[in-house]
C-alpha positions in Angstrom: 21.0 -84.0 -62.5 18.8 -85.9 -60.6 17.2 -89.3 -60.8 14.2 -89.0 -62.3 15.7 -86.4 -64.9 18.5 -88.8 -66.1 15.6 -91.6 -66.1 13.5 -89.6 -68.7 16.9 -89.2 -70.8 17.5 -92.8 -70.9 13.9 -93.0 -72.4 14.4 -90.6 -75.1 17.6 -92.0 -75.5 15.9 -95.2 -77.0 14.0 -93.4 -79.4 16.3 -93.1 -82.1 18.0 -96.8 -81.5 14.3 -98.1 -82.2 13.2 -95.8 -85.5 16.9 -95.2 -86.7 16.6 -99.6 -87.8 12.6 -99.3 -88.8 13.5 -96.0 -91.4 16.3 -97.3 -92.4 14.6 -100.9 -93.2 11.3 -99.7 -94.4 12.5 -96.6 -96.5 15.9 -97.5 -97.5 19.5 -96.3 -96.6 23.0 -95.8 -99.1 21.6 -97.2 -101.9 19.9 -100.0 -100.5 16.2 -100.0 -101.2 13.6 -100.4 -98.9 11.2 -103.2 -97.9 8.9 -104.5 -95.4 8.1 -101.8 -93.8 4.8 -103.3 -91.8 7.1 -105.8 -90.4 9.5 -103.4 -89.7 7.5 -101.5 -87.6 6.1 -104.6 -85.8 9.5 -105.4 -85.2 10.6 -102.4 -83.7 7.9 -102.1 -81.4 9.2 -105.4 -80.3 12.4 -104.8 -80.0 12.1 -100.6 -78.7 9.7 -102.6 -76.0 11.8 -105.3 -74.7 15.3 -102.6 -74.9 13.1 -100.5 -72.4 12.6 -103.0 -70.1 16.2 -103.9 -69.8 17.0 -100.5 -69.4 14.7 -99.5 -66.8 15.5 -102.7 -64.8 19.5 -102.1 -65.0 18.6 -97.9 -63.6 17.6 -99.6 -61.0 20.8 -102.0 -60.6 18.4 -105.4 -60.9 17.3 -107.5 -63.6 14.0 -108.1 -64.8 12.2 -111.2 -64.3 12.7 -113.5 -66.9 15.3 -112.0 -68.7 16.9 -114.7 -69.9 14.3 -115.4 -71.8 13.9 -111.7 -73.3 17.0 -111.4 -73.9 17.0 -114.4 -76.4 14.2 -112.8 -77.9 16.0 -109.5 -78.7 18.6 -111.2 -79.6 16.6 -113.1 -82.4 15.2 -110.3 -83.6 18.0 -108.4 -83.9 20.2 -111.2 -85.9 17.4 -113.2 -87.5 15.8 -110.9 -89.9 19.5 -109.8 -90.9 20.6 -113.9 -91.7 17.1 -115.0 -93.2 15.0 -111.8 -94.3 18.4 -110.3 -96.0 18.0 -106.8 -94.2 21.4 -106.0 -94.2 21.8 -103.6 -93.8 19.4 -101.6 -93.2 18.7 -103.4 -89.9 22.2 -103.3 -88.9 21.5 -100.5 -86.3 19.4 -102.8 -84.6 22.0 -104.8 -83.8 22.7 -101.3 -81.1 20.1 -103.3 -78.6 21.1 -106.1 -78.7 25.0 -105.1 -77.4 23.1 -102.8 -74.7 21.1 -105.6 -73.4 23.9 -108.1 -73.0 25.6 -105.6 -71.2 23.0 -105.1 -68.9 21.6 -108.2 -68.0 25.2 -110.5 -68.3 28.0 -111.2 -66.2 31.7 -111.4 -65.5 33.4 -113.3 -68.6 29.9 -113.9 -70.3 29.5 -110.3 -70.4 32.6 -109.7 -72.4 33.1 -112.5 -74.2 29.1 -111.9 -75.6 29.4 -108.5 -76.6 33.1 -109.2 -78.1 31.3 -111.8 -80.4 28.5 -109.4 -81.5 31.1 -106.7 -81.8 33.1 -109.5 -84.2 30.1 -110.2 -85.9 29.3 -106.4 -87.0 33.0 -106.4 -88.3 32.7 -109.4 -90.4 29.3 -109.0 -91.9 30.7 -105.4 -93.1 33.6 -106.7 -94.4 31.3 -109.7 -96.0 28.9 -106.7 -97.8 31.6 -104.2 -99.1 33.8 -105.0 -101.7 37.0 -105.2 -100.6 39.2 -103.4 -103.5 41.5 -101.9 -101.3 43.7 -101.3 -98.0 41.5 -98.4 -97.3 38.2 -100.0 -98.2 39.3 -102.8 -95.8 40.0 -100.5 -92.8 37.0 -98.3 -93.0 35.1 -101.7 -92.7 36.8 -103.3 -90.0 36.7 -99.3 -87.7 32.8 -98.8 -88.9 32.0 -102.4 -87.2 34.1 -101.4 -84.2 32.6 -98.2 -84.2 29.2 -99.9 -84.2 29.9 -100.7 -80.3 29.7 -97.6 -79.1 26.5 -97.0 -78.9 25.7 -100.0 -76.8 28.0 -98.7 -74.4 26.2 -95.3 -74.4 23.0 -96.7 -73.2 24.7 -99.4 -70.8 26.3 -96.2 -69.2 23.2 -93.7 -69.1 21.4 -96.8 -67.4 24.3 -97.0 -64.8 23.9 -93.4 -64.3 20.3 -93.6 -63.5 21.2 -96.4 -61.0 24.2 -94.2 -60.1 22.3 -91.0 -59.4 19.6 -92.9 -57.9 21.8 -94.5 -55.0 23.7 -91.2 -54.3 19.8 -90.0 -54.0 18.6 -92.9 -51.3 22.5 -92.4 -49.6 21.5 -88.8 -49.1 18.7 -89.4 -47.6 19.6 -91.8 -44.8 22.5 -89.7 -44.2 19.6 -86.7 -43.4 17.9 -89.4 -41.1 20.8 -89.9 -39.5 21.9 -86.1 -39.3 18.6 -85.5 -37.7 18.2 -88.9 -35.2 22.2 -87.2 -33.9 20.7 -84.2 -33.3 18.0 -85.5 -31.6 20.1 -87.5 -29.3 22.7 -84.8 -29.1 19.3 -82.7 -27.5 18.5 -85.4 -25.7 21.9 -85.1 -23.8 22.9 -81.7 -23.6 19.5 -80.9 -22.1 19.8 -84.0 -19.8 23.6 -83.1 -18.6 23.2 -79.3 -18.3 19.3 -78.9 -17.2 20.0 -81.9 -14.6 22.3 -80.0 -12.7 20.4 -76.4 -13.2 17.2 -78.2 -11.9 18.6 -79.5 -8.9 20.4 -76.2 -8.0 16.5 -74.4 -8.3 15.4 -77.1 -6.2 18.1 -77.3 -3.4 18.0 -73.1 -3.2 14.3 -73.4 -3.1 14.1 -75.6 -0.6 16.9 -73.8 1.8 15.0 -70.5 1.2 12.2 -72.0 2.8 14.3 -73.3 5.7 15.7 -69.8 6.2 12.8 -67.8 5.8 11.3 -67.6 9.5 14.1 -67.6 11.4 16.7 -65.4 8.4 14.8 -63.5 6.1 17.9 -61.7 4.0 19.8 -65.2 3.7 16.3 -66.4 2.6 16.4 -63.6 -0.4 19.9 -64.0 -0.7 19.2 -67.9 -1.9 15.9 -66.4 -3.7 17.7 -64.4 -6.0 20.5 -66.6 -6.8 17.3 -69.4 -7.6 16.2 -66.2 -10.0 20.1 -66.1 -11.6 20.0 -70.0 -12.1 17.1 -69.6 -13.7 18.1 -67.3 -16.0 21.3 -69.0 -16.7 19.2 -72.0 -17.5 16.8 -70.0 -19.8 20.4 -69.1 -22.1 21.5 -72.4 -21.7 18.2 -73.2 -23.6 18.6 -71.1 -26.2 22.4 -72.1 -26.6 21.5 -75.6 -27.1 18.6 -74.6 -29.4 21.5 -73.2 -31.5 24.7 -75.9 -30.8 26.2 -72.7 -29.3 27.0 -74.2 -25.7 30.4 -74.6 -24.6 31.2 -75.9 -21.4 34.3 -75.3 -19.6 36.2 -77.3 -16.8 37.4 -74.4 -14.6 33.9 -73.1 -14.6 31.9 -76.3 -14.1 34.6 -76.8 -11.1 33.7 -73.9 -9.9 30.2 -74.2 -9.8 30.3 -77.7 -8.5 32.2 -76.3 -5.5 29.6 -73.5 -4.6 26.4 -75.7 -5.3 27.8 -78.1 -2.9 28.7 -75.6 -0.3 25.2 -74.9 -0.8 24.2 -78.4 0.6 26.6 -78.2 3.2 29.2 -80.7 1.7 33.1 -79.6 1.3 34.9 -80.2 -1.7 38.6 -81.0 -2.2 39.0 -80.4 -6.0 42.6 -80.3 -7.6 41.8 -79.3 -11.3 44.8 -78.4 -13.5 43.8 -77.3 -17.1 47.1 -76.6 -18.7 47.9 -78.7 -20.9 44.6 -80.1 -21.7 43.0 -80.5 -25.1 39.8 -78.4 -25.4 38.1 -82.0 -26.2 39.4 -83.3 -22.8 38.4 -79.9 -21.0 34.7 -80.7 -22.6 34.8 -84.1 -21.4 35.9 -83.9 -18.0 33.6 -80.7 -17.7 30.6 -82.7 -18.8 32.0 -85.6 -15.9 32.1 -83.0 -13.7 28.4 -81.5 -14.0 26.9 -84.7 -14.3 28.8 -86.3 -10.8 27.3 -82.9 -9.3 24.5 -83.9 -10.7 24.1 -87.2 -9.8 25.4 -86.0 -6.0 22.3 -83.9 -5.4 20.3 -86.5 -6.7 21.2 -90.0 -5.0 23.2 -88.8 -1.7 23.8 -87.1 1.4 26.6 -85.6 0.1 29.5 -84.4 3.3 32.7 -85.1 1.4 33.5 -84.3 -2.4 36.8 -84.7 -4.1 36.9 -83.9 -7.8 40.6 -84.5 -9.0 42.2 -84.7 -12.7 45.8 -86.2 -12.9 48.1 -87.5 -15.7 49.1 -91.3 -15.9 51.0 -93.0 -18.2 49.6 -92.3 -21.8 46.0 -90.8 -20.2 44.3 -87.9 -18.5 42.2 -88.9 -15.9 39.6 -87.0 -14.1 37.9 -89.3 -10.7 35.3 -87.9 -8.7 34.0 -89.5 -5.3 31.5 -88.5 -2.7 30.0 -90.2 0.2 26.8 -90.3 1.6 25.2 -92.9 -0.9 21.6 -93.6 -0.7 21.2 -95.3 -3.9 23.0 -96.2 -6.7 22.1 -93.9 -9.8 19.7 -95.7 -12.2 21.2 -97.6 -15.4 18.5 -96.5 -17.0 18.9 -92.8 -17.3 21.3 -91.2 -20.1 23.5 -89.0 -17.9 26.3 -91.8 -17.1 25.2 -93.5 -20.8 25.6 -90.3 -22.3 29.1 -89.0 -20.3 30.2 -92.5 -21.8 29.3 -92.6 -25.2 31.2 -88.7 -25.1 34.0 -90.9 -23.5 34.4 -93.8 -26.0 34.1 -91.1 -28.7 37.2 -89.5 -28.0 38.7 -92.8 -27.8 38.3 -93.2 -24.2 36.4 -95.1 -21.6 34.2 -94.6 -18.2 34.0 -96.5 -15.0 31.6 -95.6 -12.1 30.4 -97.8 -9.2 29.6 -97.8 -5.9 31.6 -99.5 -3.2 32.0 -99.1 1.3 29.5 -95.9 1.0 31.1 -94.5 -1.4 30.7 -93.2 -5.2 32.9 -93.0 -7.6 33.3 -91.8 -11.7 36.7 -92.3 -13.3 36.5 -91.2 -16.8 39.9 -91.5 -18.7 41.4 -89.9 -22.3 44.0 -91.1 -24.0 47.2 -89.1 -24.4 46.6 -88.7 -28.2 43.8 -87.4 -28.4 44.0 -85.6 -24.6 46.9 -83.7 -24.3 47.0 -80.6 -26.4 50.7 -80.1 -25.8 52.4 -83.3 -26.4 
């Protein structure tokens, strides 16, 4: 059921409350005749109109303005025309409203103590009407006013179901705005981190093809046709994303960082051990890894590489450090913001900085949530 559906049964709902207390006034009920029935009707319109309002107000958990106020008129015409008009009690079941309102639109002790009183007051005015000749005569009064709360809390409840139904509703929808902005971002990333890396391998093969081309013409095609397989690895990468299908993996992205740096002439000392590691760390340090690459290409003159992931006390730890720094990478991009949000999701943290020509990335895991064999 949604919202709007459980807003038009609240409506209906007050149809009988408002003509069950007109009928029953203006045509009679259990041997009571009727009377009045002109003001009747002009009462229940009244009374039908100000019930509504309550009721729509509380669906949507809020009161409406000035009812304080309204409420004192229901209220009146509820108990009035039953003390001073002698309507009782065929108006009794107006008295239904008035219990629905209070528990609407009161508070805390007010609230009970309120609806306890009217609840008291339906019990003595039957007890007052019926003749009380007997054990039996004086129970059935006492459990028909008690009974007579009931309905109250019917509508109080089907108005706190609309209110209900209508904040699961909004929830649902910032949750689907919320859904969609992390899978926006998670885009944003993967195509940042992976494409980064594929992007400058296109452009450093590209550009030693050309180098090689006069004087080396098959190490030119050779570079050539790996730029082709990049490319295509790229284009599934792509898709893979498209699809949250990509998986990276440590002992490849090692791997590859090792020949793409060979590529640009740098040597690589690279101690990766994955036993033992959590597929989450793997992920992590393999996402370190392609962005440091990354990042390499990008902002030095890369000679020296070391890429090494040890175990301290109650951590993993993966560092990576190169030389040849021209710049420091910008702040502003979302590789190092991104590798450190993946970081502090896991429960861990990044460091990265530059210092005597050198760069360096230390990402660290805790052991809880790092080591798969523990």
């Amino acid at each position: 059921m949604t919202a709007r559906h459980a807003r038009w049964l609240l409506v209906v709902l007050h149809l009988p409350v408002t003509v069950i207390p007109v009928w029953y006034t203006g045509f009679g009920v259990a041997g009571y005749a009727g009377r009045d029935l002109a003001v009747a009707v002009v009462f229940g319109l009244v009374l039908g109109g100000l019930q509504l309002r309550h009721s729509l107000a509380a669906s949507r958990d809020t009161r409406p303005r000035g009812w304080a106020w309204t409420l004192a008129a229901l209220i009146a015409i509820v108990y009035l025309p039953l003390l001073l008009l002698d309507w009782w009690p065929n108006w009794q079941a107006a008295m239904f409203s008035a219990g629905a309102s209070a528990l609407m639109l009161l508070r805390g002790w007010v609230r009970i103590g309120v609806f306890a009183g009217m609840t008291a007051f339906a019990v003595v005015a039957e007890l007052a009407s019926d003749p009380l000749d007997s054990v039996v005569g004086i129970v059935f009064a006492v459990l028909y006013g008690v009974v007579a709360a009931v309905p109250p809390v019917i509508i109080y409840l089907a108005a706190r179901l609309v209110a209900v139904l209508g904040e699961l509703e909004s929830t649902r929808a910032r949750l689907a705005e919320a859904a969609v902005a992390q899978e926006r971002l998670r885009l944003s990333r993967d195509l940042h981190d992976l494409f980064g890396q594929s992007l400058s391998a296109i452009s450093l093969k590209g550009g030693l093809a050309l180098r090689l081309l006069p004087d080396d013409p098959d190490g030119a095609r050779e570079e050539i046709t790996g730029l082709t397989g990049v490319a295509r690895d790229t284009l599934r990468t792509m898709r893979a994303i498209s699809r949250d299908e990509h998986a990276v993996s440590l002992a490849t992205e090692a791997r590859g960082a090792v020949a793409l740096l060979a590529t640009a002439g740098a040597r690589t000392t690279i101690d990766v051990d994955t036993a033992g590691l959590s597929e989450g760390a793997q992920r992590i340090f393999a996402w370190a890894v392609r962005e440091g690459v990354t990042n390499m290409l990008r902002h030095s003159e890369v000679r020296c590489c070391s890429i090494v992931v040890s175990r301290q006390a109650g951590s993993a730890r993966l560092e990576i450090v190169n030389d040849g720094v021209r710049e420091q990478p910008s702040s502003d991009g979302n590789g190092l913001t991104g590798l450190a949000a993946r970081a502090t999701a896991m429960g861990g943290s990044l460091i990265s900085g530059q210092r005597d020509g050198e760069f360096r990335v230390v990402v660290e895991i805790p052991a809880d949530s790092d080591w798969g064999n523990r």
